[in-house]
N, C-alpha and C positions, 0 to 999 in steps of 0.2 A: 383505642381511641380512633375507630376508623372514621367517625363523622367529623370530627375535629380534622384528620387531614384532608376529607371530602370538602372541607370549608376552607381549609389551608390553600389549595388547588383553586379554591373558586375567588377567593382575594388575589391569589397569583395570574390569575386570569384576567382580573379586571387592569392590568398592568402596573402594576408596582414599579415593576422597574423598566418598563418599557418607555416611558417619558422622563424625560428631565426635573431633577424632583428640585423643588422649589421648597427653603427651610421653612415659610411660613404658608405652604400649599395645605389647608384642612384636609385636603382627601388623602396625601401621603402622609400626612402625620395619624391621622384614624387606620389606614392600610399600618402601617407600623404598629399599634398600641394593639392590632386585633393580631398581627401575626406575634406581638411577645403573650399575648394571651392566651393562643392555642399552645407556642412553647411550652406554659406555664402547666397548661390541663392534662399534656403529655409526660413532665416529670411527676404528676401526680401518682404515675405508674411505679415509677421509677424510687420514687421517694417509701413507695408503701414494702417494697423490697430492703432497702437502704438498713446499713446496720444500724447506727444510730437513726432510728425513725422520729424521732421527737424532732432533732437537729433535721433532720430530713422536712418533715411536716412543715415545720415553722418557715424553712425558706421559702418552700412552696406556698403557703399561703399569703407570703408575702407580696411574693409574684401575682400571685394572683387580684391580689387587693389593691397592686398598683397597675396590672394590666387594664384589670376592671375601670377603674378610676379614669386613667389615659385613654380606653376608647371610648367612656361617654364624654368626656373632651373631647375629646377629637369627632365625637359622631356631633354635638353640639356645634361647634365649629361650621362641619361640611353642612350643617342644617344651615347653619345663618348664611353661608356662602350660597347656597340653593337658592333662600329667600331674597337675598340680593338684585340674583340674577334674573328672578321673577321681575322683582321691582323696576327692574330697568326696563326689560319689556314692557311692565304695562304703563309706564311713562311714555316709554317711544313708542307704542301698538300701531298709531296712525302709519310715521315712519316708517317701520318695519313692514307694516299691511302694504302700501306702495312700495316699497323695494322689494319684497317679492312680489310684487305682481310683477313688475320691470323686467325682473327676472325670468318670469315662466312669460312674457312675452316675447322675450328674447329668447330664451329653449325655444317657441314655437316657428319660430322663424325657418326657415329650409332655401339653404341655400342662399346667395349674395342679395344683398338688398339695395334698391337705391332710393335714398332719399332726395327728394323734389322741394322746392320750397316755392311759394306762389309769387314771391317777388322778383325771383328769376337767378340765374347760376351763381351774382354774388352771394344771397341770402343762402343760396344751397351751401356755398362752403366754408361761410361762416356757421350753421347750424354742421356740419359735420365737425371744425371744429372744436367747438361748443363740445358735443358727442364725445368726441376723443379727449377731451378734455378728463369731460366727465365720466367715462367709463374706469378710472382706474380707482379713484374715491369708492365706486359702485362696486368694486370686485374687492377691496380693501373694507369695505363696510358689509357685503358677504361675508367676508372670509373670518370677520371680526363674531357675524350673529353667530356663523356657524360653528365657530369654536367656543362658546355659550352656551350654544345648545350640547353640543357633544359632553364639555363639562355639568352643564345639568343632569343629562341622562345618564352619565359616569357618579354622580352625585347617588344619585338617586339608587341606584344598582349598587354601588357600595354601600348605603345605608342598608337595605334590605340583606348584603350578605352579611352585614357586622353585628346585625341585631340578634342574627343566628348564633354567632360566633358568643357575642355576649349574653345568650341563654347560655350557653355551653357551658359555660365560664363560671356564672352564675349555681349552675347544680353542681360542677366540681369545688367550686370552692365550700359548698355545702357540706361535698362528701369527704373532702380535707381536713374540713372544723372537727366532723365526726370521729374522723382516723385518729387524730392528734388527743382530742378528746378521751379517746379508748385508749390510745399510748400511753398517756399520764394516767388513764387509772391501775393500766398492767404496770407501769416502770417499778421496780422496787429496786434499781442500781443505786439509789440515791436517800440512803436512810436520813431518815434527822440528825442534825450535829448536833442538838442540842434537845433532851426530851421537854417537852411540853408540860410545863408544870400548869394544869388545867385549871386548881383552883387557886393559884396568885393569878391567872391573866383574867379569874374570872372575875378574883374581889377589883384588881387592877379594873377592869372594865367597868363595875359598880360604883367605885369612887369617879370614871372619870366619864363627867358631864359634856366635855370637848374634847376635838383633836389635839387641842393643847396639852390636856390632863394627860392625856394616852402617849403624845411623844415624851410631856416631860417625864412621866413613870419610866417610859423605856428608856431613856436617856440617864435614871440615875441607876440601871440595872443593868449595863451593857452585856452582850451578848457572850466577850471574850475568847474570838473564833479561837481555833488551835493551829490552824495555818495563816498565816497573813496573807490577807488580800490583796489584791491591785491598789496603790495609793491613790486617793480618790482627789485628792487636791491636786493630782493633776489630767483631771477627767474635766476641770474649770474650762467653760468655754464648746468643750467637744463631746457632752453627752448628746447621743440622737434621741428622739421624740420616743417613745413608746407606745406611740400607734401612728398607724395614717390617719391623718387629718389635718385639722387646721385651726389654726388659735384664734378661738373665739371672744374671748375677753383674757386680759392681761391682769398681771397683779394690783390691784387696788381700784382695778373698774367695776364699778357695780351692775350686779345683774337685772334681770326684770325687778324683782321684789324690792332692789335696793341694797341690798345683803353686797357686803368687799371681802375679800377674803384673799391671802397675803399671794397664791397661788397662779397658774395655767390652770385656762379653762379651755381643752382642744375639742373641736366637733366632729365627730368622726361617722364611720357607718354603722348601721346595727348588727352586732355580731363580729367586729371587728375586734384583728389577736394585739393583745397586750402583752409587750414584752419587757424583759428588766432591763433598763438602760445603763445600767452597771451591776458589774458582780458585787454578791453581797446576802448577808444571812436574814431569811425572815424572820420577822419578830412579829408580827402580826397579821394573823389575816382574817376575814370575817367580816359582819356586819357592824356599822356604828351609825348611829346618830339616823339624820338626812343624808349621809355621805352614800347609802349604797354598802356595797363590798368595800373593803378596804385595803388597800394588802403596804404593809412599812416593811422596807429594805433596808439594813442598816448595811450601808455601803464602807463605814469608816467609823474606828471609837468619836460618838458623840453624834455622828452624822443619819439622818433619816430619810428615807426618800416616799413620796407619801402617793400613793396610786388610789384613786376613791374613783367610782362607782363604775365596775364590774360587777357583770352578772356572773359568770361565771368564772371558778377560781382553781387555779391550778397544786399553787405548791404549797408546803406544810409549815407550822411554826418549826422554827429550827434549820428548816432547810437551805443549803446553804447554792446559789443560783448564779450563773455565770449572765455577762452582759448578753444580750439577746435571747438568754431563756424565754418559754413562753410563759405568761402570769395569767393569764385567764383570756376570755371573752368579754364584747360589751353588751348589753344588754338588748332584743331587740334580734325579727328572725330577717333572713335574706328575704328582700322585695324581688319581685317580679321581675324580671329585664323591662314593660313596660314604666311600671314605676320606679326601675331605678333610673331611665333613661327621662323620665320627667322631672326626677329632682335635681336641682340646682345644684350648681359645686360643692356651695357651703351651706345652703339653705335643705340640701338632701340628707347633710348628715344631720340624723334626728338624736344622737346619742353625746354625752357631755361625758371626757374623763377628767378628771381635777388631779393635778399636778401640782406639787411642792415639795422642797425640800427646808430640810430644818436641820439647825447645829446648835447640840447642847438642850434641845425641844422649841428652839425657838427659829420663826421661818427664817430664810434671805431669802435676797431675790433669786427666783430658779434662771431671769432670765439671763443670769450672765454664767452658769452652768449649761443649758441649754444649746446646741447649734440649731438659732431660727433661721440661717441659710434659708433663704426664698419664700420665706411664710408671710401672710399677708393678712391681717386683720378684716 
């Protein structure tokens, strides 16, 4: 990854730690998001070595999905701060136009000057004065544009090397999906606990017209691990998200069409890794209905954990999956660094996972399982 640390050097250069970093400065928080991003593109090395390479993959693309994330924040940011600083200019242009002239009239000067005034030597040292008065507001309103200007063009030269950084970024996490991809279809460490009895999940699937049908079947066929699990009643409160993104509509808000539905709806990016957010055996995976992919985790006797619309799908019915296993992909290829740096926070993730949990086949609310820690509607 020699161009990644040619990039590394070239954000070190722009001063990272040379100034005094300011918690809410957009250019040191973009300088930061873009050096945890090349970190990220360099364990991708590291990870393709790594014994457990699945477990390897998964962190790294995590990284990478939240490096990514955090520098078009952060490049967003140093954009609106750029624009700002435009705007103040061409408010004060007049302003600004007269104090530099002031300025390079005074550079032209050589040598001592003496000011004369036509009324005679009182008015002369009242207008010096005057002068003295006024020269320190003048070299204070300098020193003010000039350090304006210097963070504009600091601005400016940090966008241009991050957009590098987040092409980089962009193709390795491409090359990460693939790896991981290729890892689950070599892994064979991890046979079924449970064989796959194909044609009950098939009549199962025939009879059931909803997600309803489908939990409540699986709920009256428990899966009967042979090791006990992690107890899931106290995972209440502290399960994490199962992808990056962000909650788009809450349980019982209705969507475009109207349609409620008891679940989390999070927005996330296209192509983005879905993981289990608790360990637990699959009981389902596959297409159903409008949901997309499907994949039901039975976390707990009686308990379902419900992941709908994945494009792509990782683990097997039976299988049995630890908390932050990977469960597939979302549907939808990596955008351009141009286009990913033009979509909005929330408005760029174009991709919907649907989240729910159910006990007995019947939903509760996920959001008091859930830690929504900082999410914002």
């Amino acid at each position: 990854m020699m161009q990644a640390r040619r990039v590394l050097g070239a954000i070190l250069a722009l001063g990272l730690f040379s100034q005094p970093a300011l918690a809410a400065d957009p250019a040191d928080t973009a300088r930061a998001a873009a050096l945890a991003l090349i970190e990220a593109i360099d364990e991708l090395v590291e990870a393709r070595g790594a014994r457990d390479q699945v477990a390897a993959l998964t962190e790294t693309i995590q990284a990478h999905e939240a490096g990514l994330s955090a520098l078009r924040a952060g490049l967003r940011d140093a954009a609106m701060r750029e624009a700002s600083i435009r705007r103040q200019f061409d408010q004060q242009s007049e302003e600004v136009s007269r104090l530099l002239a002031a300025m390079m009239a005074v550079g032209r000067v050589q040598g001592p000057a003496l000011l004369l005034h036509p009324d005679g030597p009182l008015a002369t040292a009242r207008a010096g004065m005057m002068l003295a008065d006024l020269a320190p507001a003048m070299q204070a309103e300098a020193d003010r544009i000039g350090a304006m200007l210097r963070e504009m063009q600091g601005l400016r030269h940090l966008r241009e090397t991050a957009v590098e950084t987040l092409s980089l970024g962009l193709r390795s996490l491409q090359e990460a999906r693939t790896d991981l991809s290729q890892a689950m279809a070599d892994r064979r460490d991890l046979p079924p606990r449970l064989a796959e009895d194909e044609e009950a999940m098939l009549a199962l699937l025939a009879s059931a017209q909803t997600l309803d049908a489908l939990a409540t079947g699986l709920a009256a066929a428990p899966a009967g691990p042979d090791e006990p699990l992690p107890d899931f009643s106290q995972a209440l409160g502290r399960l994490p998200l199962p992808v990056q993104g962000a909650v788009l509509r809450r349980p019982g808000e209705a969507d475009a069409a109207g349609v409620v539905r008891p679940g989390l709806v999070l927005a996330t990016e296209p192509g983005a890794l879905v993981t289990a957010p608790w360990a637990g055996t699959i009981r389902y995976r596959g297409p159903l209905l409008d949901y997309g992919n499907v994949i039901l985790i039975e976390p707990g006797e009686g308990y379902l954990v419900v992941l709908a619309g994945l494009d792509l799908v990782y683990p097997r019915v039976g299988d049995v999956v630890a908390q932050g296993d990977p469960m597939g992909l979302m549907p939808g290829a990596l955008p351009t660094d141009t286009e990913f740096l033009a979509a909005a926070s929330v408005a760029g993730r174009s991709e919907t996972l649907y989240l729910e949990i159910r006990d007995d086949g019947e939903p509760i609310d996920p959001e008091a399982w859930f830690d929504l820690t900082g999410q914002a509607q």
